[in-house]
NUDREN-311811 format. One line per field, with one value per residue (C-alpha): x, y, z; residue number from 1. Coordinates in Angstrom, 2 decimals. Layout:
! NUDREN-311811
xx: (X,...)
yy: (Y,...)
zz: (Z,...)
lumvo: (NUM,...)
END
This chain:
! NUDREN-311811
xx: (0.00,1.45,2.72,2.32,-1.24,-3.10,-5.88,-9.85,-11.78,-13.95,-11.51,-10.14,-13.54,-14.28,-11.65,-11.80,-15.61,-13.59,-12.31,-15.31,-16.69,-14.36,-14.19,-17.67,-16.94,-13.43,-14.28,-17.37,-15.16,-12.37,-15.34,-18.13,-17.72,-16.78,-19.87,-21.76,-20.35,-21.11,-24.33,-26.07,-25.31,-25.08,-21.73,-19.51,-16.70,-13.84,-15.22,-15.75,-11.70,-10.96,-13.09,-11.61,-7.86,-7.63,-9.65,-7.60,-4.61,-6.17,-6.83,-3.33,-1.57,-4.19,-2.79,0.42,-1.46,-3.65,-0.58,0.94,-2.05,-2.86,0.77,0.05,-3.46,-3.73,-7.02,-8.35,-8.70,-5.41,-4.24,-5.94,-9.31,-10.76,-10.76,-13.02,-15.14,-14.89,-15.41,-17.76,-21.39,-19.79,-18.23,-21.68,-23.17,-20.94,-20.87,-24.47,-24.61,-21.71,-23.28,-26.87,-27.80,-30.07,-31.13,-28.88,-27.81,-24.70,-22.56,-24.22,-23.54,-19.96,-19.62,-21.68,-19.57,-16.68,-17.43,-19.03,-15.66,-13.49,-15.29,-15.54,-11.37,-11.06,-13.02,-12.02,-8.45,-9.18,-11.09,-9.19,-5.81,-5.98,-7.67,-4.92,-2.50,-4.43,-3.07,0.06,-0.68,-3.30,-1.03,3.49,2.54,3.74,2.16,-1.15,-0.58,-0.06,-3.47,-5.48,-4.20,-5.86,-9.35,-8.97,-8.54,-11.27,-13.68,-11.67,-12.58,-15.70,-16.59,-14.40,-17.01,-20.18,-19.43,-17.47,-20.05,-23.29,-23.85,-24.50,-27.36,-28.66,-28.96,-31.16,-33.16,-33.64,-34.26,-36.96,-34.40,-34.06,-30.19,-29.80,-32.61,-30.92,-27.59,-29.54,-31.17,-27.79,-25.74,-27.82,-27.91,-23.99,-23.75,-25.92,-23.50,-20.35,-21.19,-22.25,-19.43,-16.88,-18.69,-18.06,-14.30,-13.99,-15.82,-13.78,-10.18,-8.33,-4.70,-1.87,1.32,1.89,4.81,7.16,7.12,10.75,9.72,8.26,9.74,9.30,7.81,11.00,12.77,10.02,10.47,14.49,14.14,11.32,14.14,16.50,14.47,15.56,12.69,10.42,11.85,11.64,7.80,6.67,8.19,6.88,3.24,3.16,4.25,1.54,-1.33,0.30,-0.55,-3.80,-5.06,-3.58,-4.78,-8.15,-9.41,-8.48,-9.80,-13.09,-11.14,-10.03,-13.38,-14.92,-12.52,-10.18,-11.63,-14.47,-17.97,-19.78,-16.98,-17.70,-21.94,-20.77,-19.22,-21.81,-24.47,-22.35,-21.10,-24.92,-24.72,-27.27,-29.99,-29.31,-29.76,-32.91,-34.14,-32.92,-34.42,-38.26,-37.62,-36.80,-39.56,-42.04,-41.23,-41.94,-38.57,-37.43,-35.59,-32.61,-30.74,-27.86,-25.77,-26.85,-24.09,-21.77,-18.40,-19.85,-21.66,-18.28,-16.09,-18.06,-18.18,-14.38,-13.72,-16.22,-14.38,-10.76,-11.88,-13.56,-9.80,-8.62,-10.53,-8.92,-5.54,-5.74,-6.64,-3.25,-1.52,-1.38,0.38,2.84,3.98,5.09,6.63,8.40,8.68,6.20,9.23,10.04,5.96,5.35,7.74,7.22,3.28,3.42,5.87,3.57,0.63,2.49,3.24,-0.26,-0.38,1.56,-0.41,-3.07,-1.01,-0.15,-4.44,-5.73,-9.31,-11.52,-10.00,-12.67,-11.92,-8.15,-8.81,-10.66,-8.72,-5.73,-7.57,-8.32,-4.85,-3.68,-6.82,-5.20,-1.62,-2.25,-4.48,-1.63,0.10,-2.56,-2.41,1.26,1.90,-0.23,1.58,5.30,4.48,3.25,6.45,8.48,6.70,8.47,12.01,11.39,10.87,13.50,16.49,15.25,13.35,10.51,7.48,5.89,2.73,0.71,3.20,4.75,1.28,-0.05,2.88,2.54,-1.05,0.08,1.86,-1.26,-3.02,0.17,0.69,-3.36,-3.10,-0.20,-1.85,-5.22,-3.54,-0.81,-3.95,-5.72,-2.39,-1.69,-4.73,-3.97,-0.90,-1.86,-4.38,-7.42,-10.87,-13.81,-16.75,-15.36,-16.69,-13.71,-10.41,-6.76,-4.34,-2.04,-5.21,-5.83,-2.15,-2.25,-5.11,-3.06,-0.11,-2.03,-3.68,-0.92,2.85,2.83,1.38,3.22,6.30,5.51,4.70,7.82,10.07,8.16,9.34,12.75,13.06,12.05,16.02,16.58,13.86,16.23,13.33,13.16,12.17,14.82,15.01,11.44,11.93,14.53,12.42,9.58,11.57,13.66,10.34,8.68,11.80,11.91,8.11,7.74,10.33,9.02,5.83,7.48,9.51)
yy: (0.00,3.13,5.36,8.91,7.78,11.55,11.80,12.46,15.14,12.93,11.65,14.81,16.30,13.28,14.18,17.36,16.86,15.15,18.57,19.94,17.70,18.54,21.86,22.66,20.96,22.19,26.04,25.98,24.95,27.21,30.07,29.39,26.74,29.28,31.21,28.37,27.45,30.80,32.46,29.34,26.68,29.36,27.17,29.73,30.95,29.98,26.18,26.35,27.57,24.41,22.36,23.99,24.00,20.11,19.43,21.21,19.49,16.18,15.80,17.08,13.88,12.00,12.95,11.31,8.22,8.05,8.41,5.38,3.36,4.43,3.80,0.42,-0.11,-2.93,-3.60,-4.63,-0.80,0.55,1.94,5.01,5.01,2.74,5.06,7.72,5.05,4.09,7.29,8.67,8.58,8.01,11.57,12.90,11.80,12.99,16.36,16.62,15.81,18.29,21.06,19.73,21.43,19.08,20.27,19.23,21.66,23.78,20.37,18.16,20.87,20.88,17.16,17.02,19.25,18.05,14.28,15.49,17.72,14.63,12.34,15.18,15.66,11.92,11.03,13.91,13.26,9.50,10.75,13.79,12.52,9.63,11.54,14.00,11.20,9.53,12.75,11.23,8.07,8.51,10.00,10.19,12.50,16.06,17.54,16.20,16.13,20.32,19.96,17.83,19.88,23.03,20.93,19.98,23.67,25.37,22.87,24.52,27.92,27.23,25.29,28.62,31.14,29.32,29.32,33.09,34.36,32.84,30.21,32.12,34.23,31.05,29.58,32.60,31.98,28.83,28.89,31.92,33.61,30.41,30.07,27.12,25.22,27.06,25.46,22.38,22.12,23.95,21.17,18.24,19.35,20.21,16.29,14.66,16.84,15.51,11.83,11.92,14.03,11.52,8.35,9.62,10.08,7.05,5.58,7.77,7.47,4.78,4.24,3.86,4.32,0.62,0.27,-2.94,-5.17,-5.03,-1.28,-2.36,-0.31,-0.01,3.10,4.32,3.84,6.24,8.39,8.32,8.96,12.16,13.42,13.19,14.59,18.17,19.24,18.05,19.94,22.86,22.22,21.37,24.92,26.93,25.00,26.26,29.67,29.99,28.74,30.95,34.11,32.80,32.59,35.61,38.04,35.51,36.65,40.32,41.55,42.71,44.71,46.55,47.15,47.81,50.15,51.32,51.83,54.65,53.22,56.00,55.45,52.03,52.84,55.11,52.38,49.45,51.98,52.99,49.18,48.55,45.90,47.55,47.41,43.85,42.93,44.06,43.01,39.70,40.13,40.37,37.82,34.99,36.56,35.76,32.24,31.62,31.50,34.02,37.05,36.83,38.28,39.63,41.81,45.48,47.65,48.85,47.25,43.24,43.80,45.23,42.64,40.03,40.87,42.00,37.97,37.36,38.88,37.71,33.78,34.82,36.07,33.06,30.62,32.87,32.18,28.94,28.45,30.27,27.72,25.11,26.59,28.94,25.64,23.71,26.46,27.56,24.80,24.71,26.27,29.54,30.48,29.23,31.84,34.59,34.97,33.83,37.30,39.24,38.13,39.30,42.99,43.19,42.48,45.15,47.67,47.30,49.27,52.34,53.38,56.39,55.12,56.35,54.21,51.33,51.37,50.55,48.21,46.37,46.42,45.00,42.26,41.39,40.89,39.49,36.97,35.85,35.99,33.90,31.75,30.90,29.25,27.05,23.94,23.95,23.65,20.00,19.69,20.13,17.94,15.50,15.78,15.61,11.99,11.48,12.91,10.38,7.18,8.33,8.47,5.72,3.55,3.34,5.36,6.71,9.00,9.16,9.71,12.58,14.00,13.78,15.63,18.67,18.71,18.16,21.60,23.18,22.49,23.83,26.74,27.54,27.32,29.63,32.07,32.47,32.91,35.31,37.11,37.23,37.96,41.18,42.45,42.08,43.85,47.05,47.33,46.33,46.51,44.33,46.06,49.50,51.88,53.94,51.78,53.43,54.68,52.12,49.39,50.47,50.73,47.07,45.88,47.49,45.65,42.77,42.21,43.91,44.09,41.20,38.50,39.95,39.46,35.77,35.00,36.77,34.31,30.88,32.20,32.77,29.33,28.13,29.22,25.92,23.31,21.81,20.23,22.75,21.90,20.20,17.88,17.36,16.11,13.75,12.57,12.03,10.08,7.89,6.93,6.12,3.78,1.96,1.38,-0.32,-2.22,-3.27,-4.26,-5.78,-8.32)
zz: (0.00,-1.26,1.68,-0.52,-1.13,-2.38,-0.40,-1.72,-0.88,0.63,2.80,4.31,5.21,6.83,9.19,9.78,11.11,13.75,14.88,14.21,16.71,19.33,19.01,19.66,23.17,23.71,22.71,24.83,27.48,27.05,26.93,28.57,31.43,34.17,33.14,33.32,36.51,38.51,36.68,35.00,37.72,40.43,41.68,44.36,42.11,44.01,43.60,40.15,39.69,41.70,39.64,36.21,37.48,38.88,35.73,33.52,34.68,35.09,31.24,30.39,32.06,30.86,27.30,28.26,29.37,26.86,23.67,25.22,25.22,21.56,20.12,21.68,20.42,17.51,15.83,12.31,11.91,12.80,15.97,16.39,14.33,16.34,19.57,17.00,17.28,20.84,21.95,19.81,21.85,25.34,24.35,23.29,26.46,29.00,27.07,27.73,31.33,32.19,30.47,32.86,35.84,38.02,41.20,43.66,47.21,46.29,47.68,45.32,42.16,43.33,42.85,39.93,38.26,39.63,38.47,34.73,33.94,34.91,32.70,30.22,29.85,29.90,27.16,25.01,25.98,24.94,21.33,20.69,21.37,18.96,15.80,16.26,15.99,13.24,10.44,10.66,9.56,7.07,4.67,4.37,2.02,3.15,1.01,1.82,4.91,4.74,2.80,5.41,7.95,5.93,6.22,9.57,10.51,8.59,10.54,14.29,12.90,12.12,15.42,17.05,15.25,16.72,20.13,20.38,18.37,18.71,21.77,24.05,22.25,21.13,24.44,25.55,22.65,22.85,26.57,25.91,28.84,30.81,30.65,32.30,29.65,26.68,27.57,27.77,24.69,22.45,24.21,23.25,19.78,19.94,21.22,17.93,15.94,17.42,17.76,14.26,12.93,14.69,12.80,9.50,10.28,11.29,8.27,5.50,7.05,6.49,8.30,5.52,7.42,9.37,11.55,11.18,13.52,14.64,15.33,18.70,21.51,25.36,27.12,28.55,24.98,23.32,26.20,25.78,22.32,22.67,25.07,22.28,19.62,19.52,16.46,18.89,22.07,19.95,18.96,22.41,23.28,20.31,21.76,24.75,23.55,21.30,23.53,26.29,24.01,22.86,26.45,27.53,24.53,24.51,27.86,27.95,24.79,26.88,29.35,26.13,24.81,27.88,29.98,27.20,23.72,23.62,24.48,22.19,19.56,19.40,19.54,16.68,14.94,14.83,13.76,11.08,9.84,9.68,12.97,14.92,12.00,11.45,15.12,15.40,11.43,13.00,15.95,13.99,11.97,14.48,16.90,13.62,13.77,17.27,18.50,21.78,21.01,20.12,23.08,21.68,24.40,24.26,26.19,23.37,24.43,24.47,20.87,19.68,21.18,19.89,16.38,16.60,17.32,14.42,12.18,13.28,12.69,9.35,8.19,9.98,7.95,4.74,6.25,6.60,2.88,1.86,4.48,2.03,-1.28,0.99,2.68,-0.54,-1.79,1.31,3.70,6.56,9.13,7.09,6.55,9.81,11.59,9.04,9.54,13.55,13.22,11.28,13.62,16.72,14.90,14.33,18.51,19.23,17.57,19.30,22.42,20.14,19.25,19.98,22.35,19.43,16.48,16.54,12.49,12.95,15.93,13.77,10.54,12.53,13.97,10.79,9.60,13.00,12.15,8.50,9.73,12.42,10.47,7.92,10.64,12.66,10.46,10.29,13.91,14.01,10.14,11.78,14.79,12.44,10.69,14.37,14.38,10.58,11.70,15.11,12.95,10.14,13.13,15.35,13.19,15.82,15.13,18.14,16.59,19.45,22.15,20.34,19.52,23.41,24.62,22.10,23.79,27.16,25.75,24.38,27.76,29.71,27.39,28.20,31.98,32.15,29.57,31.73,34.72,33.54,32.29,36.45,37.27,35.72,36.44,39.73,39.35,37.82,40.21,38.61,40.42,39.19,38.07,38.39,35.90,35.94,36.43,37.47,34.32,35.49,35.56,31.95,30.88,31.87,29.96,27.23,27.29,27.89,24.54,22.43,23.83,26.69,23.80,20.73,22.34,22.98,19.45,18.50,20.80,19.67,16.05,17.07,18.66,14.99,13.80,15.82,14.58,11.63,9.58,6.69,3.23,2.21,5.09,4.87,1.24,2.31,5.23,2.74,0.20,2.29,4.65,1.51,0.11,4.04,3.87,0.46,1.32,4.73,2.59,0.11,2.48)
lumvo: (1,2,3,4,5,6,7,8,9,10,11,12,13,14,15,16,17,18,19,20,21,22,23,24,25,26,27,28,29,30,31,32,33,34,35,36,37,38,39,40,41,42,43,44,45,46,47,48,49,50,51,52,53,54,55,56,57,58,59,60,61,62,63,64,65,66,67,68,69,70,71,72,73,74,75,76,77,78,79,80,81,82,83,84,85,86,87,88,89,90,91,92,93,94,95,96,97,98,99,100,101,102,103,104,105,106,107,108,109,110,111,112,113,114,115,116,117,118,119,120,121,122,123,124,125,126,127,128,129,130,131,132,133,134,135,136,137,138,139,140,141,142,143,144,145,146,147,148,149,150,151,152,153,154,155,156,157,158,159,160,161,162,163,164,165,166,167,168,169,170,171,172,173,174,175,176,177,178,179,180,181,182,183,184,185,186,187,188,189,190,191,192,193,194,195,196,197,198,199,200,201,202,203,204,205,206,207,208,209,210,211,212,213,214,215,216,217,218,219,220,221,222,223,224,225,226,227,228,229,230,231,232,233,234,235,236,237,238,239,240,241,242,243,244,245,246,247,248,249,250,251,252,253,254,255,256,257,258,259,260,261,262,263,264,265,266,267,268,269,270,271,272,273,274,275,276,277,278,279,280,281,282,283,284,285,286,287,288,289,290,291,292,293,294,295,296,297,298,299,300,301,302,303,304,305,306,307,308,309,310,311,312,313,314,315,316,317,318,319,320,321,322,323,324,325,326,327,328,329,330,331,332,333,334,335,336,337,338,339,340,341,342,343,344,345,346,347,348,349,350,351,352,353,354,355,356,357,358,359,360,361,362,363,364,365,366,367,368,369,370,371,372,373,374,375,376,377,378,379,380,381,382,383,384,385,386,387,388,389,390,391,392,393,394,395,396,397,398,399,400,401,402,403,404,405,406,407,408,409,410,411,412,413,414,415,416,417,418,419,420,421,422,423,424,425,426,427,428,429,430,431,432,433,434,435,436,437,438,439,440,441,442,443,444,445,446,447,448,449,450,451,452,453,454,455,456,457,458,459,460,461,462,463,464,465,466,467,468,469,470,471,472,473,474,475,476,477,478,479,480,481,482,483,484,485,486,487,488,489,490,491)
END
């Protein structure tokens, strides 16, 4: 079976409704479960932390576990489809329950919550860790690889737009104001999606890329030889980086709309765009059909914030589209750190606006959304290719392994990035609520969205001038891969 097999259409849209799937559980959770924690399950905030920080870190070890287990995993349909499968309406289920608020005392919520979220990271830890794993075996193609990658994102950003953009107003639709019902009902629908959306990747993927048998290794040996692997010291570095700044930037973007950019400039603004008028044309039409209203927030600085993420995943989609071609003409390493350093100039100029430049604001975050959306397939590409560069020196392949510690990295990278976030508001002397907040408060929420996270992208690109797989070495990876595996098969 050819190794460089070009993959269909068909094929890689079937697996990027895996991260489709996902997403629409992991984004809700990176967004909303706090909320839904304090104001929907009425859960005391300094439990819910508890339950969101031990559960955080909980699934991230569980990656570790879990890449092990797959790596070691051998059915009639590979080693890593088969958990899609697995996983696929236990995953649906538990999503459900933890996003269900039955009516316990506040002690009974607490462990509710508490025993839903575990289940929840464990079972997307045991899905989501093998159907990352499975890109690098469908194909050795790189450049199909680079292209299924490309799918696979368009499906995040997609997934990313529906929950930053519209859950929440659809839950108080839905739930006619009932929060806790709207969450219901969006969630069970969110579940049908995802268990069906993991099926068909698991029907139309097929695992290509078969290890020998003499490639058999023990755990410590794939650990020695991760430890050894300087690409992927480099990647799990450049991972946490990069989900460092998307936490950080992620969570204060409000603070900038609501205490630092102008309130009437931004009223000024959505009238003028035409936002306003479609709200409420929207508004009569859904109310026509029976539906609630659509509650869509009405202070200035939420509407504008929210449609400011809008539009940076719309240019991310765009970017990801140009990922692709740039990356066979370039390498994957040179676009990768060009754009992640074009994306973090665009961060910095978001500390240099005048208060009243809602045009700019949002100009910029639309280039900072299709610069940074050039690079998000090539991260999973290049780790995919650290799994390549791992089998081509050792001749053991370790997919999994390598895959669950660049998300123990994500998870890491997102920890540090929401707390740094707390943390600096704390400094600069932040007070919750306050309509007016300090210069110094305000200077912070500044350098928080522009010059704190710009300077992190700019370092994970700089650590790239040490990841030695560029183009050329990924050809020569390809090629002499390809020559080992036919004649594994043909022997």
């Amino acid at each position: 079976m050819s190794t460089t097999h070009k993959l269909s259409v068909v094929e890689k849209i079937g697996y990027s409704l895996g991260d489709l799937a996902a997403n629409l559980i992991f984004q809700t959770l990176m967004t909303f479960l706090a909320y839904f924690y304090t104001d929907v399950y009425k859960i005391p905030a300094g439990s819910a932390s508890v339950i969101i920080f031990l559960g955080g870190f909980i699934g991230a070890f569980f990656n570790v576990i879990m890449g092990i287990i797959a790596d070691r995993t051998n059915t009639r349909w590979g080693k890593f489809r088969p958990w899609v499968l697995w996983t696929s309406i236990p995953f649906g289920i538990i999503s459900l329950l933890a996003f269900s608020t039955p009516n316990f005392s506040e002690s009974g919520k607490i462990i509710y919550a508490f025993i839903t979220y575990f289940l929840l990271v464990i079972i997307y830890s045991a899905s989501n860790l093998p159907y990352s794993a499975l890109s690098g075996v469908i194909t050795g193609d790189m450049k199909e690889r680079n292209s299924l990658s490309s799918y696979r994102f368009v499906a995040v950003m997609v997934a990313q737009f529906i929950i930053q953009s519209l859950l929440l107003p659809l839950a108080l639709s839905l739930g006619h104001g009932n929060k806790a019902v709207g969450f219901e009902k969006v969630m069970f629908f969110f579940a049908i999606v995802g268990v069906i959306c993991l099926l068909i990747t698991f029907i139309t993927t097929k695992e290509r890329i078969v290890p020998a048998v003499e490639e058999k290794s023990s755990i410590k040996q794939d650990l020695t030889d991760l430890s050894k692997n300087k690409p992927w010291v480099i990647m799990l570095l450049v991972t946490i980086l990069v989900f460092v700044t998307l936490a950080l930037k992620g969570g204060m973007y409000i603070y900038y709309f609501k205490y630092y950019l102008d309130p009437t400039a931004q009223v000024n603004y959505l009238e003028s765009i035409g936002f306003n008028t479609f709200i409420r044309g929207l508004n009569e039409t859904i109310t026509g059909l029976g539906l609630g209203k659509f509650e869509w927030p009405e202070d200035a600085p939420t509407s504008a914030n929210s449609l400011f993420n809008a539009g940076g995943i719309i240019f991310m989609i765009i970017g990801i589209m140009f990922s692709k071609p740039l990356a066979d003409r370039f390498g994957k390493r040179n676009i990768f750190g060009i754009f992640l350093t074009l994306s973090a100039i665009c961060l910095l100029m978001f500390n240099f606006y005048p208060k009243n430049s809602i045009s700019i604001v949002f100009f910029t975050q639309i280039l900072h959304g299709f610069t940074y959306g050039v690079t998000i397939p090539l991260l999973w590409a290049m780790i995919a290719d650290v799994a390549d560069y791992s089998e081509w020196k050792n001749s053991r392949r370790a997919t999994a392994i390598i895959f669950s510690a660049m998300i123990f990295g994500l998870k890491v990278g997102l920890s540090i990035g929401g707390a740094l976030g707390a943390a600096l508001l704390s400094n600069y002397g932040y007070v919750a609520e306050q309509a007016q907040q300090t210069e110094d408060a305000v200077s912070g929420i500044k350098l928080s969205v522009s010059i704190y996270p710009g300077l992190v992208f700019i370092l994970a690109a700089a650590l790239l001038f040490w990841y030695e797989i560029n183009k050329q070495l990924e050809n020569k990876i390809e090629s002499e891969l390809k020559e080992r595996r036919n004649n594994y098969q043909e022997n």
